[in-house]
Every structure is written in structure tokens, then in C-alpha cells.
N, C-alpha and C positions, 0 to 999 in steps of 0.2 A: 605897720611900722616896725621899725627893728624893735627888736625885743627887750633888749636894755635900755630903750626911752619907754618903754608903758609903764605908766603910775605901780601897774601891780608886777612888774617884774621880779622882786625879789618872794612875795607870796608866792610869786607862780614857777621859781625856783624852789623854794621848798616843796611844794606837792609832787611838782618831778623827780626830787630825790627821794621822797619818801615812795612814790609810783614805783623808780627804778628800784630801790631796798625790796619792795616787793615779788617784784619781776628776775630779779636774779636770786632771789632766796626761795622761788618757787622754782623756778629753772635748775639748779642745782639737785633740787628735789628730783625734779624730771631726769635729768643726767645719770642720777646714783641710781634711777629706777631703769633707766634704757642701760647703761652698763650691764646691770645683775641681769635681765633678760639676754643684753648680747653674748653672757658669760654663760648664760643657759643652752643659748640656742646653737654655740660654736660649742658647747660641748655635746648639745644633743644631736648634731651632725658627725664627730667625729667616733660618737658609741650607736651610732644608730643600726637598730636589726630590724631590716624590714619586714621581718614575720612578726613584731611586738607590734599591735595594732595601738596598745595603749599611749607607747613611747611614741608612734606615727602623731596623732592627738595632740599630744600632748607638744610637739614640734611643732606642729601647723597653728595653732594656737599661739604660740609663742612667738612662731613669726609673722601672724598679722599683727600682735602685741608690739614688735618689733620693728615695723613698718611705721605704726600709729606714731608711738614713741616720738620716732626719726622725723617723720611731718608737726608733732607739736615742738618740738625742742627749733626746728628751725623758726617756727613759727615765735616761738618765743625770744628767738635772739632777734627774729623781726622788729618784734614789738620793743624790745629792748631798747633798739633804734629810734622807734617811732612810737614810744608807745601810746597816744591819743591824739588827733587831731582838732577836737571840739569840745567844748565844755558849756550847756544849757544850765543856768539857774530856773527851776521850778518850783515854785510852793501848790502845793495842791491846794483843792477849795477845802476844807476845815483844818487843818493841820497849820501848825504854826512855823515849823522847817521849813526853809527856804534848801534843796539839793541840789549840791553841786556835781552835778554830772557831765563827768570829765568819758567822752567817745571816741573810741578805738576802735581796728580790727579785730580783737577778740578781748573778752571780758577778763577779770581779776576779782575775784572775792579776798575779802578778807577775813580769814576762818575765826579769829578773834572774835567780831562784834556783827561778823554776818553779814558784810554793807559790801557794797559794790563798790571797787577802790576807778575800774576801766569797765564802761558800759558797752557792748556789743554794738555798732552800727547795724547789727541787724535787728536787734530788738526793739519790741514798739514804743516804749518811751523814747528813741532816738530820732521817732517822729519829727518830735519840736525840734531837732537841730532841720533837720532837713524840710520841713514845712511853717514851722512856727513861727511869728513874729513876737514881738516885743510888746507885751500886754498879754491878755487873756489868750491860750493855750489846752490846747485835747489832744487826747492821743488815744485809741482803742488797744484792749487787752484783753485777755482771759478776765478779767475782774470788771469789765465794761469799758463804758468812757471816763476815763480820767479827765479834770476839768482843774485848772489853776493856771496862774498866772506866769508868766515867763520875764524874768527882769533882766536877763545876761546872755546876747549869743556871743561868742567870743572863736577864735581859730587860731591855731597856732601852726607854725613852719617848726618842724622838730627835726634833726638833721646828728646823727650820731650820738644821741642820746644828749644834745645841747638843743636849746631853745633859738632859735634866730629870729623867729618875727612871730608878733602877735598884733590880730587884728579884733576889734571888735564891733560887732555888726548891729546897726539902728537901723529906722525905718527909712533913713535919708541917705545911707553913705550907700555907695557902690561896691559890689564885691570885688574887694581891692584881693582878696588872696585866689579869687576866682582866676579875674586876671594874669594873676602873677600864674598860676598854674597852665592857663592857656599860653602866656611866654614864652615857657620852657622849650627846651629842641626836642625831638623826636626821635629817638634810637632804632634799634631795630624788632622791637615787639612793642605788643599794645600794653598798658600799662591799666593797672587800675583806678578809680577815683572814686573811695570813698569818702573821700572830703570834701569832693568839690560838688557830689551828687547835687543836681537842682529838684529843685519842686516836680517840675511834669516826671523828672526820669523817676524821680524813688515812686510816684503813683505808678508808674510801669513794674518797678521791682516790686512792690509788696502789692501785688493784684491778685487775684485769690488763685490759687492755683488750679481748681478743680473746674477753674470754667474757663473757654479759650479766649484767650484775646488778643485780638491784633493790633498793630501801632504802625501806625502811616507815621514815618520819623523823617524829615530834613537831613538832606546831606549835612554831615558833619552834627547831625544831631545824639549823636552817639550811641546808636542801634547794639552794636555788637558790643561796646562797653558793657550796655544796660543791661541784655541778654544773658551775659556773665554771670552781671554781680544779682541779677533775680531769681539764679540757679544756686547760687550761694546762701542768697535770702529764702529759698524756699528751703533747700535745705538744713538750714540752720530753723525755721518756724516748723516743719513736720518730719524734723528726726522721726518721730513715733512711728512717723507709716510709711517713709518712704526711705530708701540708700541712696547714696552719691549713682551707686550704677544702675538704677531705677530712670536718671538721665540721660538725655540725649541730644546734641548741638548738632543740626546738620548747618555746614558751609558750602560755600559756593567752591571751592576748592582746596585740593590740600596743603596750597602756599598758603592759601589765607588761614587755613588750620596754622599752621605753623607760625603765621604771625601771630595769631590770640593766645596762643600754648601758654604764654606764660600769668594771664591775668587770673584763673579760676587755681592757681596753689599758691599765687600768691595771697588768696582769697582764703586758706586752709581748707582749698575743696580739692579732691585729688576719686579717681578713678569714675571721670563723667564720661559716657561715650563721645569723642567726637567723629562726627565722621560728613564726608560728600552725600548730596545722594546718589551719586550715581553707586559709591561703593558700596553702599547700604541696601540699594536696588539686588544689586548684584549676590548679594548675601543670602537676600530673599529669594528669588531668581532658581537660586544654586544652579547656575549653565555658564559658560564662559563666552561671554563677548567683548570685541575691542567697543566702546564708544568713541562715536566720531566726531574730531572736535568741533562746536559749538562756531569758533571762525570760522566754517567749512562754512555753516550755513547763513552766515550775516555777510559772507564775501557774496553769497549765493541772489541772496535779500538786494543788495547794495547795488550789484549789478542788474536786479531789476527782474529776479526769477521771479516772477507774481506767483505760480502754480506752486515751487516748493515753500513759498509764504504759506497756502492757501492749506496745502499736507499739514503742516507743522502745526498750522491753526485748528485745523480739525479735531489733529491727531491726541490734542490736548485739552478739547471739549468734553461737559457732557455729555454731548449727544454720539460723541466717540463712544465713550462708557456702557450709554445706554445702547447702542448697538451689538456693542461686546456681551452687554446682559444681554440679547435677545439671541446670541449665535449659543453665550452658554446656558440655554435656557432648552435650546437646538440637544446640546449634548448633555442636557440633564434628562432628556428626553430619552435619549438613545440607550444610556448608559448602563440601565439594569441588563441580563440578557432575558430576553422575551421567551421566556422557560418557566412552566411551576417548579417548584422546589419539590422535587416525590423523590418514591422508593417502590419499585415495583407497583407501579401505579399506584401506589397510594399516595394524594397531594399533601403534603403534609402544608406546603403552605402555597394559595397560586400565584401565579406573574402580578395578580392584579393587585393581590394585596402586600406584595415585595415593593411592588412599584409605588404605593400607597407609603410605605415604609419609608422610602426612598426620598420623595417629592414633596411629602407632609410632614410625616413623623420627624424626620432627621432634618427638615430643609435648613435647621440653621446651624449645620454644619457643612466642611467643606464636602468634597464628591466624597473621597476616599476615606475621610474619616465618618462616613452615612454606613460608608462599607463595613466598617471596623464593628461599626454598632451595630446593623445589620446579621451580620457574622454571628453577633455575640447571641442576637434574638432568633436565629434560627438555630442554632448551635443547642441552644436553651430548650426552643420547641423539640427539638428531633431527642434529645435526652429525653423529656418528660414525657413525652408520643414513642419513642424505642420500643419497650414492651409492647403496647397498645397493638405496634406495626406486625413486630414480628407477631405475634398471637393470631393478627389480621388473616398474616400469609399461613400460620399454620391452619388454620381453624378450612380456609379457601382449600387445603389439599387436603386437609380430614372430609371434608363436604363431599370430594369426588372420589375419595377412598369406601364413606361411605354408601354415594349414589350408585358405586359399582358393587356394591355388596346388595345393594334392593335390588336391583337388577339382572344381577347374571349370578346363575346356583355355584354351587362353591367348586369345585376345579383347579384344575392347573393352570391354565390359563389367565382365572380369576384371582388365582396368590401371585400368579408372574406380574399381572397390570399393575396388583395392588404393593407389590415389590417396588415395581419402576416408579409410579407416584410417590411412593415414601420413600426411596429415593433420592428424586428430583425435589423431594421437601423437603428432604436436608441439606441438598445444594442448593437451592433459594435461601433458605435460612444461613447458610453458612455465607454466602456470596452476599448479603444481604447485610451480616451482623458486620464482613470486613469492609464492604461498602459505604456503612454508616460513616466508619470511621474517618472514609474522604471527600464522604458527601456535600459538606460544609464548603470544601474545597476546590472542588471539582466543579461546583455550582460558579461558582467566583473568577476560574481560571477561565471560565468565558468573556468576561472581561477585560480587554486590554488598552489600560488609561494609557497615554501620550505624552510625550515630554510636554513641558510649558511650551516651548518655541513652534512643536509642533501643532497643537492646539491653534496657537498665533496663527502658524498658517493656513490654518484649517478656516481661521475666521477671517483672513484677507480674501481667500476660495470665496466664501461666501457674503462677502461685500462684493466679492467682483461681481456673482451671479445675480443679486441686487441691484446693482447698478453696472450693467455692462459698458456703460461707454463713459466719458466724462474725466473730470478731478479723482472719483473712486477708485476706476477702476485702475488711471495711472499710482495712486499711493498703493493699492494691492501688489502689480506686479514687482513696484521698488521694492515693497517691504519684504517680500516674499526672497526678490532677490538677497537683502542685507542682512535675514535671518541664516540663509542659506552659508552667505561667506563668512558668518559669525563677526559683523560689520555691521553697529545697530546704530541709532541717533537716543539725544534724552528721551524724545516723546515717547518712543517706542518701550520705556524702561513701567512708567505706570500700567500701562496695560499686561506688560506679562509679570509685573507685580500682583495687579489683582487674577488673573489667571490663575499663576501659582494660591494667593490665599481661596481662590474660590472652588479650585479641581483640589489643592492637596493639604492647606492648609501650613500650619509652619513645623516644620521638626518638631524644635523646642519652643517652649513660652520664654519669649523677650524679658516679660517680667519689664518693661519698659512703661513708666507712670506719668514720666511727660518730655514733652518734644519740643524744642525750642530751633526754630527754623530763621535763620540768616540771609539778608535779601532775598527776598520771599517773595518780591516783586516779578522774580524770572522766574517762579513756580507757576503750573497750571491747578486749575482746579480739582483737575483726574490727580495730580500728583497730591494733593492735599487730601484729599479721598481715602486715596491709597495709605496714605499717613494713619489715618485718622483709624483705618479696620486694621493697618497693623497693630497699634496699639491698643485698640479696645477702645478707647475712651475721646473724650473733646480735649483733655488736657495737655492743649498746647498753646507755645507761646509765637506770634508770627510778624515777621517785623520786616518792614520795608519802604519801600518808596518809588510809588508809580512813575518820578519824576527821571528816576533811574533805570527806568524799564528798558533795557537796549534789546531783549527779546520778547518783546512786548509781543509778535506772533505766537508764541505759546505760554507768555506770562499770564500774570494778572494786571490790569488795568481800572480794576474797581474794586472795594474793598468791599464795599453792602453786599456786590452780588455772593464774593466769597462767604460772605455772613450767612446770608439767607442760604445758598445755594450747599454748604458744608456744615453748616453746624445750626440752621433752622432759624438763624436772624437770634440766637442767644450766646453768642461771641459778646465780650467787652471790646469796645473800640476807641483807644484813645491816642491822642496826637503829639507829638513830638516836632513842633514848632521852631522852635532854637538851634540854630546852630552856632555851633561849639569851637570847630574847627580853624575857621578859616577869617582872616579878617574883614571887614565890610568893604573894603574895596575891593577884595577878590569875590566874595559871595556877590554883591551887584552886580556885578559885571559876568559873572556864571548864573546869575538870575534873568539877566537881558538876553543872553542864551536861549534857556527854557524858555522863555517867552512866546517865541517864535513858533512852537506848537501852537497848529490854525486849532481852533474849536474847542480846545480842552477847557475846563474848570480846574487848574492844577495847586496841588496845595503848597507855596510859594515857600522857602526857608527863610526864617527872621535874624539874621545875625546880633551876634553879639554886641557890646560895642568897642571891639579891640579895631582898631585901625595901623594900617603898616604902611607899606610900599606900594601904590600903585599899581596897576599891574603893567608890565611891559609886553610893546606887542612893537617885533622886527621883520624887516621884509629881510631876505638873503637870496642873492641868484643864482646859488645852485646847492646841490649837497655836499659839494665839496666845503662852499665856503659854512654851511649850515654844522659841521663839521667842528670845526675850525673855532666859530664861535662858541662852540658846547665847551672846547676844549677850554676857550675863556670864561668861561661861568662855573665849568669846575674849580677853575684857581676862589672866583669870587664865593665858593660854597665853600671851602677851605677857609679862606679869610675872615666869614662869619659865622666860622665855628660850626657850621650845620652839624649834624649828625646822616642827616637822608637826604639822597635827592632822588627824585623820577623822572626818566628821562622817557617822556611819553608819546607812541607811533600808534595809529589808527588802529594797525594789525600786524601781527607776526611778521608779517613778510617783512615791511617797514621796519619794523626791529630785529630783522637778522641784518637786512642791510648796512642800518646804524651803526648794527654790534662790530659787522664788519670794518669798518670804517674807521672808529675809535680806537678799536684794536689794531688799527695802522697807526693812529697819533701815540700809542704805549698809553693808552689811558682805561684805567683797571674800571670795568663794571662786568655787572651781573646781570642777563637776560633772565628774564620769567616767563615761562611758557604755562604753567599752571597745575605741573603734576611735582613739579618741587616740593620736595618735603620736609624742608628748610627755608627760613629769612633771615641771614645774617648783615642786613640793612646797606650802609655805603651809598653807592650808586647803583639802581635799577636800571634796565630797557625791558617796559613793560607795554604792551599793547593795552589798549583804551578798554576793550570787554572785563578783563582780568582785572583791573583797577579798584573795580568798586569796592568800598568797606576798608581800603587802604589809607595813609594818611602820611605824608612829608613837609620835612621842614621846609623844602624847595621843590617846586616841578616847573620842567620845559615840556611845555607839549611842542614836539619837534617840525611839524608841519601843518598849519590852520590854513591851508589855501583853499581856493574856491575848489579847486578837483576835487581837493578831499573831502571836505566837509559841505555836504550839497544842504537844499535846507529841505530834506528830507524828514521824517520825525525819527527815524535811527541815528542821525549825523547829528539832529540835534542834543539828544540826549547824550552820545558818544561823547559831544565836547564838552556838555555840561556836565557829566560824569570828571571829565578829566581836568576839568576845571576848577575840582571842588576837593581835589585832592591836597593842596598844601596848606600846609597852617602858617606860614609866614610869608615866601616869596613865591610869586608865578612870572613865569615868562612865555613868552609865546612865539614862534617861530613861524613866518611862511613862506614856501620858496613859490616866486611868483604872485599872483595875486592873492589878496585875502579871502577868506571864506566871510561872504555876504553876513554871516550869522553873530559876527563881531560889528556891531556897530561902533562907527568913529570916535563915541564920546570913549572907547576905551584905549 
């Protein structure tokens, strides 16, 4: 309700002005402290010597002081704004206080009496807003379970540091400010919601972090929101042991990076890694390849290529993997050189026991760093065995200096032989002492490791001689080929990922503590592998939906097997049901969609219960006139205020045509091809692949005809992907007949 009809409106004016009294007299505090550092730092730039190592220190220092500063002070005129959204009445069990905890984006003490004036949304008492009902109430902490009663959830709409609506929530009303927040239009980034978090998502956010968990989420069930705001919550609960850059968000691309950009500093989290993986591949890699895009191979799929299905499928198996271990098992073999380690015959150490070294000693490290250690342990013997040797060699020409003195009477002869051996004993010894010196080396330079790519080829070579005819040995000669023109596909990225971590291991330490993985559904298992030994650890978070799988030939398809199959069946696995998104008349009717997959068990999305508009579905007989009408639905997204529309084609090609086309009527949009590194929202033409994880106030899927959308299991996910895309209006367009996969009742 508005906020000037609630009985407590004028209490709950006073607590906001004392709130805000607070919030700008610690802010001010903040300002007069970031001034004196920027008055530091602008002078310590312009007296800087860069031979003063102390003054250097003392600079760098000052400007990540200076950075900090800059992110809390905006974050405090955030709050200024907004500074709580919730407020739980709890009394604990023996205490006789009933607290009123009033939840915010970030907390507020009051240095006075020590009490908490704005309670963190990430802290565990802020449980009971986000789980608690009305009555008895728990919440875990460092101090155990807390256990008392909950008599007040209440929510407030705060709007420029004024109050506009307060709700308050019983066990019978409906989340009216839920609602109202799912209303809203849609701009052109993702936004956050720590207000409106439900039950299942904050069980996602606050899941322990050191053990991995995956979440099978409903379109529209707000995967990449949650993923955010649990990278916030984690670290805001383990400052102690981990940094902001200790994370890492891989997306499906760098538009979609660019749409999230803004929710994790809104969040007061700032320098998280984000990145694709192909770039991240490519990091690890260190070689330069185009990849080739992902349409190339669903136009491939669509058309009915079974064989390049069949590659991509393999390519992204275990049983890929495991072939890979058995070729690098091939050249773990090979790799020492099949030489003892000596010195004028003396073995100081043999092949068998280097290779021992090698294979056992070292095995859990990569090739070359076995080498490194290797190196250090024969480097180590030949020093501690040097005198030994040399003495060896001297003692061997004293022996035949003296056997020629038993032997032959004393003479000229017998001082010239015993000349030329002593001699030759001090050119062994002298050749011997400078040899030590590159012995170490010279031993080693027998060795010559391979690029990664090379390697790769080396193990397509021998998959072909494996299996000479068939599926094999055509994926050898492609790959062989698309290494060559430095022209790779994704599949191809996990394998010479684990390559490089197995032959060279990584440069530097990532330092990298956990992984938060974004439709995860189009991941393989080899790439979650691959994930899993770059980091070290299970400490990831992996979020998707099978139901959205459009490359389900090298995706995932099951979530147990990834459990069992990645992390030993000790993954947390919880579900995300609800969708958030889109109304119940567009969710049903993108539910009748999915359906249509023959044989699955699919986990179906539950919508909300926001209801809109219908969804509209028009025939058009040609492109022209399909055209034409866009250009009429642009006016009608104008009219109702929209913020975003999606103007959505199966595939690229369909949305260059489009683009062409519109840009004959003067009508202003933006194509998304998916290397964009920007969303500055409007009007999109985005191909159906590219879509997911996106979200509009309005989409026209621009063509639903039977051509296009066959009731293949790719065609159907494609529509139910793009279907699932607006949170207010859908319209549907098809030139010619309809696609079979839209039944009538819509």
C-alpha cells in the first residue's frame, strides 16, 4: 500500500530520518577521508622519484586506499537513497527485546551504543527476512542456531531517500511488493534484487562455498541474478580467506558479460574476474586461434549433418578425455631421453632410475615441471658425487701410471708414457671439471617438448592409427586440418586446455578459489574437468537448464551424471523451480513448446502468478509485409512505455536480413552477433542461440513457421529459449504456415 495510508507511517518516517542523519554524517566522514588521500595521492604523483622505493609504497598504497574510498562513498550515496528494504521483528528465545532489524545493501553501526542502526542482506540473521515466516524463526551463525520468534516482516519501496510504499507480509497475503517489482520495465542491464530474493534463490546464495553445487533453474528462474548476488554473499561471509579476485564468472558471451556488468558494484563487489570461456581457454592455451562460431555448427546440426553431431559429441566426452590420457601417457613414455645421466663413464644416475623419477616420483606434476624438479635432483647428486668422480678419474690414471712403473724398468720411454698419461689426466680432469658445469644441461637439451597444438596433433595421428576408418578417423583429419589454419571449434578448447595443464602446467598461480559458471547446460563434461584442475579445487558454482540446452550435442543433459562423473556424486544439487520472469500466459504456452521433447523427464518451470497479455500469434505473407508490421509494434512499444524490445530470427543470417530491411523503414536497432562488448538496450535483432540468460520487456519472434521450427529437439528448445525471453509482451510472427510446435490453444 502507499506509504502514507500504513497505520505506522509516521514511526517509519522517523526511523528513516534518523537512518538517513546517520548515513550522511558517516558519509561526510568518508568524503573528508577520500579528499585528504586524493590531496595525498595528487601530490604524491606530481613529487614523485622513481628511485624512492619508499615514496613508490607509499603511493600504491594510497591508491588502492583511494579506489576503496571511491566504491564506499558511492555506495553510500546509494544507500542514502535506499537505505533498507526490510525490516524483521525478532525476539530471541530467553531475552525479553523484541529487534527491530531494519535490511539494507550494506550495514550501519552505531559507534554510540554499538547496535546495528542497517543490517547487511548478507548476514545470517537476514535469514528470517528471506526464509522466515511469522511465528517461531532460526537462523545459523558463528554462535550456533539462533531460535525466537518472528512477529513483523514488513518491506518498503524507498525512492530518493522518501518512503512510497510499505507492505507487510502474513502467512495469507501475496507478495504484493514482489509483484510490483516483477511490473517494472526492463532497461538495458540486469539489475539486482536484494529485496525481492525468494526462499529457493537465497538457499542457492548462501550454500557453502567450499563444496560444489549445481542448480537446475527454470527459465526466468533467475540463474545469473543468483549467481551475482552468492558471489557477493560469499564474499562478504569469507573476507578472511578469500578476495574479490580470487573469483570468477564464466558467461556464455561477452554481450551477455556486458549485460550483467552492472549488478555485482552495484552489489559493492568490484574486481571479480568475468570472462567467456572461450577467452579463458585461450589464456590457458597461450597460442592464438580464431573460434568458430557455434551457428556454424547448429546450421550444420539443422541441416541434418549426423557425422559433425556425432564429432562434437565425442569430442566432448569422457571417453575423449580418456583417450587423451592414454596418447599422454604415450608421451609421458617417451619423454625422458633414454640415456644414463654419467660422466666419463661414471653413471652417476641411470635411465631407469631418471625415468623412475619421472613417472612416479614427480607423476603429480605437469611434464616440464617433473623436469624443473628433476634438474634440481640431479644437479644436487652431481655436486654431492663431483669430488667422489673426479678422485674416480684421477685414482683410474694413477692405477696405469702406476701398473707401468711394475712393469717396465725405469727409462725414457717409461717417463715419456708416464708423461702422456699424466697428461691426458689432467685433460680429463680439466674437460670433466668444465663439463660438470653443463652436464645438467646437456642432459635435458635432449628433450624437445611441443607446442600444445602440436601435441593435439600428434594425438589426432594417433587416434587415426587406432581407428583407421570410420567417425575417428574423419574427426582426426578435420581437426588436424583446423589446427593447422589456426581455425578451432569450442570442443577443441578443453582438450588443449588439459594438454597444456598436463605437458606444461600454468605460468602463474590463478590464485583463483571459485568458479561460478553461467548456462552451464551448453558445457561438457571434459570442459567442467578442465575447470575443476585449473583451479585446484570442487569450489564451484554451476547453474543451468537442461531445458535450454540448444547444444545439447556437446552440452550437458544430466545433472547426476555431472555429479557423479566431476566431483564423485558430492556436489549439492538444488532446484530452482520458479519463474520469475515472464507472465503465466507466456510461460504456458513456452511450456506447451518444451513439451514436445518425445522421451525426456524435463524439469518443467512454475510461474509466478503475474498474468498479462495473451500471447499473440500472426500469420504474414511475405517479409516484406513481416516488415512492415515490426514497424507497427515498434510504435505500440513506444506507447507502453517499454524500455527493451527483441526482435528475434532463428539465426544470424535471418537477422542480417531483418536488420536489412528495417534499416530501409528508418527504424533505429541494434543486431547482436555475440562478440559485442556492450548492451545499450532499445531495440535488439538477436538470433535465438545468443538469447539465453537475456530478458525484455517485449519480444517478436520474427518467424515461427513450419520451415523453420521443425519439431526436431534443437527447434524445440530454440523456440522455447526465445519464448521465454519477455517479462511482459510476446508476439509471434509466421510467414506461411505455422510451426506444428505452437499448438492452437495459443
Amino acid at each position: 500500500m502507499a506509504g502514507t495510508e500504513h497505520p505506522d507511517y509516521e514511526k517509519e518516517i522517523q526511523r528513516l530520518e534518523l537512518t538517513l542523519k546517520y548515513l550522511k554524517n558517516y558519509n561526510e566522514k568518508v568524503l573528508a577521508h577520500k579528499n585528504k588521500v586524493d590531496t595525498e595521492v595528487e601530490y604524491g604523483l606530481s613529487h614523485y622519484n622513481s628511485d624512492n622505493a619508499e615514496q613508490f609504497n607509499e603511493l600504491s598504497i594510497n591508491y588502492v586506499l583511494q579506489k576503496n574510498l571511491e566504491f564506499k562513498t558511492k555506495g553510500l550515496e546509494s544507500s542514502i537513497e535506499k537505505p533498507y528494504f526490510a525490516r524483521v521483528d525478532f525476539k530471541e528465545q530467553s531475552k525479553d527485546k523484541v529487534q527491530q532489524l531494519y535490511i539494507g545493501k550494506t550495514s550501519l553501526l552505531d559507534d554510540a551504543t554499538n547496535e546495528m542502526i542497517i543490517i547487511d542482506w548478507r548476514s545470517p540473521v537476514a535469514t528470517l527476512y528471506y526464509e522466515g515466516r511469522l511465528g517461531e524463526g532460526h537462523y545459523d551463525c558463528e554462535d550456533g542456531n539462533i531460535k525466537g520468534d518472528i512477529s513483523l516482516k514488513r518491506q518498503y519501496s524507498i525512492e530518493k531517500s522518501k518512503i512510497q510504499e510499505i507492505y507487510d507480509i502474513d502467512i495469507t497475503t501475496n507478495d504484493e511488493f514482489l509483484q510490483a517489482s516483477l511490473n517494472s520495465l526492463k532497461d538495458n542491464r540486469l539489475k539486482d534484487i536484494v529485496s525481492t530474493i525468494q526462499e529457493e534463490q537465497n538457499r542457492v546464495i548462501r550454500a557453502n562455498m567450499w563444496k560444489p553445487l549445481l542448480v537446475q533453474g527454470a527459465a526466468g528462474g533467475g540463474k545469473t541474478t543468483i549467481a551475482l548476488h552468492r558471489i557477493a554473499y560469499l564474499l562478504y561471509n569469507y573476507e578472511k580467506t578469500v578476495s574479490s579476485d580470487g573469483f570468477m564468472i564464466i558467461a556464455p558471451n561477452r554481450f551477455f558479460l556486458s549485460y550483467i556488468s552492472d549488478v555485482l558494484p552495484e552489489l559493492g563487489v568490484h574486481s571479480v574476474r568475468q570472462n567467456t570461456f572461450e577467452d579463458f581457454a585461450l589464456e590457458i592455451i597461450e597460442e592464438k586461434f580464431h573460434i568458430k562460431e557455434p551457428s556454424e555448427k547448429l546450421k550444420d546440426i539443422i541441416e541434418g549433418d549426423i557425422k559433425v553431431n556425432k564429432i562434437s559429441t565425442f569430442k566432448s566426452s569422457i571417453e575423449y578425455k580418456l583417450m587423451l590420457d592414454k596418447f599422454l601417457k604415450f608421451v609421458e613414455s617417451k619423454y625422458i631421453p633414454k640415456a644414463d645421466f654419467k660422466i666419463h663413464d661414471t653413471i652417476i644416475y641411470s635411465y631407469r632410475d631418471i625415468k623412475s623419477l619421472f613417472v612416479a616420483s614427480y607423476n603429480h606434476l605437469p611434464f616440464e615441471k617433473r623436469i624443473i624438479e628433476i634438474r634440481k635432483h640431479l644437479s644436487n647428486k652431481l655436486k654431492l658425487n663431483k669430488k667422489d668422480i673426479l678422485e674416480t678419474i684421477e685414482r683410474d690414471y694413477d692405477w696405469r701410471i702406476n701398473k707401468l712403473r711394475r712393469e717396465m724398468d725405469d727409462c725414457a720411454e717409461r717417463r715419456a708414457k708416464i708423461i702422456e698419461i699424466a697428461n691426458e689426466r689432467d685433460l680429463v680432469l680439466k674437460r670433466a671439471k668444465t663439463k660438470m658445469s653443463s652436464l645438467v644441461r646437456d642432459y635435458f637439451q635432449k628433450i624437445n617438448p611441443l607446442s600444445v597444438s602440436e601435441y593435439y596433433k600428434g594425438f589426432m595421428r594417433m587416434l587415426k592409427e587406432w581407428k583407421p576408418e570410420g567417425l575417428i578417423a574423419k574427426l582426426s583429419e578435420q581437426t588436424i586440418l583446423s589446427v593447422d589454419s589456426k581455425s578451432i571449434e569450442i570442443e577443441d578448447l578443453a582438450p588443449l586446455m588439459y594438454i597444456k595443464l598436463r605437458v606444461y602446467g600454468l605460468e602463474e598461480k590463478l590464485n583463483l578459489r571459485h568458479v561460478v559458471v553461467d548456462e552451464a547446460q551448453d558445457f561438457s563434461v571434459f570442459q567442467f574437468l578442465v575447470l575443476k584442475e585449473v583451479i585446484g579445487s570442487s569450489s564451484m558454482t554451476i547453474l543451468g537448464d537442461i531445458c535450454q540446452g540448444i547444444y545439447s550435442y556437446r552440452g550437458t543433459t544430466d545433472w547426476e551424471y555431472v555429479n557423479k562423473s566431476i566431483f564423485g556424486g558430492e556436489a549439492e544439487m538444488l532446484t530452482l523451480e520458479q519463474s520469475y520472469r515472464t507472465t503465466v500466459e507466456i510461460m504456458s504456452g513456452a511450456t506447451e513448446v518444451i513439451k514436445n521433447l518425445k522421451g525426456k523427464q524435463l524439469p518443467l518451470a512454475k510461474p509466478v502468478i503475474r498474468h498479462g497479455e495473451p500471447i499473440k500469434v500472426d500469420k504474414v505473407s511475405s517479409v516484406d509485409e513481416l516488415s512492415l508490421r515490426i514497424k507497427s509494434d515498434v510504435e505500440l512499444w513506444k506507447q507502453k512505455g517499454y524500455k527493451s524490445l527483441a526482435l528475434i530470427c532463428k539465426n544470424l543470417e535471418e537477422c542480417k536480413k531483418l536488420k536489412k530491411r528495417l534499416d530501409n523503414l528508418n527504424i533505429d536497432t541494434s543486431m547482436v552477433t555475440g562478440g559485442e562488448s556492450d548492451f545499450n538496450g532499445g531495440i535488439v535483432i538477436i538470433p535465438t542461440y545468443l538469447v539465453k540468460g537475456l530478458e525484455f520487456d517485449m519480444v517478436i519472434i520474427c518467424n515461427a513457421s513450419e520451415d523453420m521450427y521443425t519439431d526436431s529437439d534443437l527447434d524445440i528448445k530454440l523456440l522455447y529459449v526465445a519464448m521465454t525471453r519477455p517479462l511482459h509482451y510476446l508476439k509471434i510472427y509466421h510467414v506461411g504456415e505455422r510451426t506444428k510446435l505452437l499448438k492452437l490453444s495459443v
